[in-house]
ZATI-646118 format. One record per residue (C-alpha): x, y, z; residue number from 1; residue in one letter. Coordinates in Angstrom, 2 decimals, always signed. Layout:
N
NODE  c1  c2  c3  seq  type
NODE  X  Y  Z  NUM  a
...
//
This chain:
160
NODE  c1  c2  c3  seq  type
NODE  +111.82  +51.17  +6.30  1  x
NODE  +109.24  +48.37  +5.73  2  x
NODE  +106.22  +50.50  +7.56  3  x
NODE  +107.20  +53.42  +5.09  4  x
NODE  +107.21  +51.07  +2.38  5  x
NODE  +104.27  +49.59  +3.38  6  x
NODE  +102.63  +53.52  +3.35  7  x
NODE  +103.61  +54.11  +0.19  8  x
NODE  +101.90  +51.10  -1.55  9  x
NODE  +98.76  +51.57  +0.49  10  x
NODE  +98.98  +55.14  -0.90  11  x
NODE  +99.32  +54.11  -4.08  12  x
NODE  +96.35  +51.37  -4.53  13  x
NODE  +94.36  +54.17  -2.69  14  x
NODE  +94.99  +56.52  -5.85  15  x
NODE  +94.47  +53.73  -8.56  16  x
NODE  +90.97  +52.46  -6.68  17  x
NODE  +89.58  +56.15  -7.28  18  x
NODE  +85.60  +56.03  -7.37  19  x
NODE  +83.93  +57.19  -10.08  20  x
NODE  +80.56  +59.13  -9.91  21  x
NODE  +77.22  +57.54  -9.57  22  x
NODE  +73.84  +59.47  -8.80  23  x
NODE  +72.96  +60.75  -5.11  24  x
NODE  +69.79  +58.07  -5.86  25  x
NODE  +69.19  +55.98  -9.00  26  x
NODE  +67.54  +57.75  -11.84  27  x
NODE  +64.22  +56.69  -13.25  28  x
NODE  +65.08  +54.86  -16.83  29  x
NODE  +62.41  +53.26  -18.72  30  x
NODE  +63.88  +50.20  -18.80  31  x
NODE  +64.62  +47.17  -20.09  32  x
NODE  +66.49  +48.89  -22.50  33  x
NODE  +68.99  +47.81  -25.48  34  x
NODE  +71.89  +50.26  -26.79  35  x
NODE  +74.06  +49.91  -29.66  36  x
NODE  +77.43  +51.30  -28.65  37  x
NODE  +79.99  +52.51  -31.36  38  x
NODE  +83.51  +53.13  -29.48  39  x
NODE  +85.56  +55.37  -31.83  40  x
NODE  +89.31  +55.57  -31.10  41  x
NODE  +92.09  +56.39  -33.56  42  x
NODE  +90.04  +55.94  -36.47  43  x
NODE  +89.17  +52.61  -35.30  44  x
NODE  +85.56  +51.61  -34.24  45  x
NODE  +83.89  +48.61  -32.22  46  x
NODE  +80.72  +48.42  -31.86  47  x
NODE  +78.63  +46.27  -28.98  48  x
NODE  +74.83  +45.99  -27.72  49  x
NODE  +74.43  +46.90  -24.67  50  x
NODE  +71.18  +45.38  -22.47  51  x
NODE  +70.15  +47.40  -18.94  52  x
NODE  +67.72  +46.19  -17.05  53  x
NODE  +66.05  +45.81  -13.25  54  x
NODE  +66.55  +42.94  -11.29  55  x
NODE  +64.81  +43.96  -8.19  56  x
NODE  +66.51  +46.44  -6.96  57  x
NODE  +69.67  +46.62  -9.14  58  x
NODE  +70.16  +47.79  -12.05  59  x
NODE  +72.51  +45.11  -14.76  60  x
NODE  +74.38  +46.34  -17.57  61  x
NODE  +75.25  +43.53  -20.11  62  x
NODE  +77.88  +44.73  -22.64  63  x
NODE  +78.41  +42.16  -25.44  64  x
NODE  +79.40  +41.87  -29.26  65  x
NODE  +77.87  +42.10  -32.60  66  x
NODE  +77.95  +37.94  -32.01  67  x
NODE  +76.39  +38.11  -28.76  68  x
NODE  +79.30  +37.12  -26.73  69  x
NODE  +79.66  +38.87  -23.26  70  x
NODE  +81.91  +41.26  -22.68  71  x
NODE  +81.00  +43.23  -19.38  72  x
NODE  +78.42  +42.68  -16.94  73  x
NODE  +77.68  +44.69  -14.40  74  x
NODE  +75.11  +45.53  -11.24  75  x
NODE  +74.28  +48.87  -10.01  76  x
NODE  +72.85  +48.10  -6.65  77  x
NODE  +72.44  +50.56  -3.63  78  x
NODE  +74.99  +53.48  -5.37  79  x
NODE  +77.22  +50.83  -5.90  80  x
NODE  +78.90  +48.45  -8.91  81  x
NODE  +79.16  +44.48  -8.47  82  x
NODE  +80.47  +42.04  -10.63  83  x
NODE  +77.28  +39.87  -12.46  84  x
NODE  +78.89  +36.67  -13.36  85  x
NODE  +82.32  +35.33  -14.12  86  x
NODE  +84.04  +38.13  -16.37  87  x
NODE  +86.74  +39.55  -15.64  88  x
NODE  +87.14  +43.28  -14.33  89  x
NODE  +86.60  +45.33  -16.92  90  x
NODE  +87.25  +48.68  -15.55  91  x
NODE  +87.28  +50.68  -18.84  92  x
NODE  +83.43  +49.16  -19.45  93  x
NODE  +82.25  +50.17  -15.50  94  x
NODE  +83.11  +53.98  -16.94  95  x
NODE  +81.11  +53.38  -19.84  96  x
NODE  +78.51  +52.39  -17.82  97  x
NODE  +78.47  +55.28  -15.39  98  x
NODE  +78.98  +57.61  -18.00  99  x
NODE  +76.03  +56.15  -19.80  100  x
NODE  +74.11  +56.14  -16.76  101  x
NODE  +74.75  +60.02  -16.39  102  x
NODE  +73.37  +60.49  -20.01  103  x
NODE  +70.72  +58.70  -19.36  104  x
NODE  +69.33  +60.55  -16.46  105  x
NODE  +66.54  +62.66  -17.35  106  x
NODE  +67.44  +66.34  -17.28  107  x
NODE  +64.84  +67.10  -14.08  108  x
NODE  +66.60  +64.48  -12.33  109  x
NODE  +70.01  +65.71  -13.05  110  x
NODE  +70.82  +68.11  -10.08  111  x
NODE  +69.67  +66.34  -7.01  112  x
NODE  +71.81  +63.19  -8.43  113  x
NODE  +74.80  +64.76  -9.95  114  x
NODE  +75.39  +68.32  -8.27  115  x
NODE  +78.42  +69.37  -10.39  116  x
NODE  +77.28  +68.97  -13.83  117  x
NODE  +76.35  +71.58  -15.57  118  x
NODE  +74.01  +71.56  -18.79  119  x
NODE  +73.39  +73.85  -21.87  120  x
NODE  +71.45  +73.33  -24.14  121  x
NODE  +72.57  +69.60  -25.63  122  x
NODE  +75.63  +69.32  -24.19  123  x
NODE  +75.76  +67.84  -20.64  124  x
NODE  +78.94  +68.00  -18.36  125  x
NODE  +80.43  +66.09  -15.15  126  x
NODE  +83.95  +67.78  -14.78  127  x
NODE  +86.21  +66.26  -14.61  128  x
NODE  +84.88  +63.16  -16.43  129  x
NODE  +82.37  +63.47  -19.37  130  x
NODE  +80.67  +65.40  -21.46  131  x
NODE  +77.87  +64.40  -23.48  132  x
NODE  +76.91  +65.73  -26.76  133  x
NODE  +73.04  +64.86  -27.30  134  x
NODE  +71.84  +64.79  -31.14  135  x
NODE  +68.34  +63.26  -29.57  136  x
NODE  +67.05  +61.79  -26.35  137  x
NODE  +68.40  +58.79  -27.23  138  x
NODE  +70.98  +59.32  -29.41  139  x
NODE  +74.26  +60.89  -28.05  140  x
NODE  +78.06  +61.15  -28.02  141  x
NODE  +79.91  +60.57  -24.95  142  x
NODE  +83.42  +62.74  -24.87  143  x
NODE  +85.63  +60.93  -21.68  144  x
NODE  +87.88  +63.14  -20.57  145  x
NODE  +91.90  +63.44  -20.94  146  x
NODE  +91.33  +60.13  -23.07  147  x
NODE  +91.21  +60.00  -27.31  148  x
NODE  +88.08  +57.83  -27.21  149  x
NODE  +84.36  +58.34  -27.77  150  x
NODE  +81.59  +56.37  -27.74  151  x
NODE  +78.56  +56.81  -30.13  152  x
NODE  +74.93  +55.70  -28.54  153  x
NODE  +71.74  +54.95  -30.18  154  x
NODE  +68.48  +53.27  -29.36  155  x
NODE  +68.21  +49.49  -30.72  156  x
NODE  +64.53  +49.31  -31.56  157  x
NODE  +62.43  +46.58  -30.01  158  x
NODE  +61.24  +43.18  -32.60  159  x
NODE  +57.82  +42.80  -33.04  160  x
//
């Protein structure tokens, strides 16, 4: 009875821990770069900055407000996604980030690091997860799947 019960919730955290994708090797951004993210849901928008940047060999994502305060934090290092500081797990801003990181891979680098997808003209697609809706290199729409919620991208530009 226990060692069945025991199964099941091993089965279960299994299913909720589900990995999302990230590229066979990381793509080649021109980075640092700064983002301002609209998030559209209901009718209702937020917007953030987002900041990615190296740091030797990883790759940090720093999501924060229009007042600068943090929100997510993130590293990409070796294929995988660490915690950068003392947030909390933010699990719905680690999909925006690899779902930002797929849009941001540059088309010729797109099949060797994400097999699946599929792209036509400016649409990009990662079944069963995003599709992205490009209006400029820079400036897209990311669709997630099964979920009423988009996120609007554009380039901040740099101060002199």
């Amino acid at each position: 009875m226990i060692r069945t019960l025991l199964i099941g919730c091993v089965l279960l955290l299994s299913a909720c821990a589900s990995q999302l994708p990230l590229p066979v090797r990381t793509p080649s951004l021109d980075l640092p770069m700064q983002l301002h993210v609209q998030r559209e849901q209901d009718g209702q928008h937020q917007d953030w900055l987002l900041v990615i940047q190296r740091e030797g060999a990883a790759v940090r994502w720093s999501l924060m407000d229009p007042l600068g305060i943090p929100q997510a934090r993130q590293k990409l290092v070796d294929g995988d996604w660490q915690a950068d500081g003392l947030l909390p797990p933010n699990p719905q801003a680690r999909e925006l980030f690899a779902a930002l990181l797929f849009a941001l891979t540059p088309t010729d680098e797109v099949p060797g690091n994400y097999p699946d997808a599929r792209e036509v003209a400016d649409v990009r697609v990662l079944k069963p997860h995003w599709q992205i809706i490009y209006q400029a290199p820079q400036v897209f729409t990311v669709y997630l799947r099964g979920q009423p919620l988009n996120y609007h991208v554009t380039p901040l530009e740099n101060a002199p």
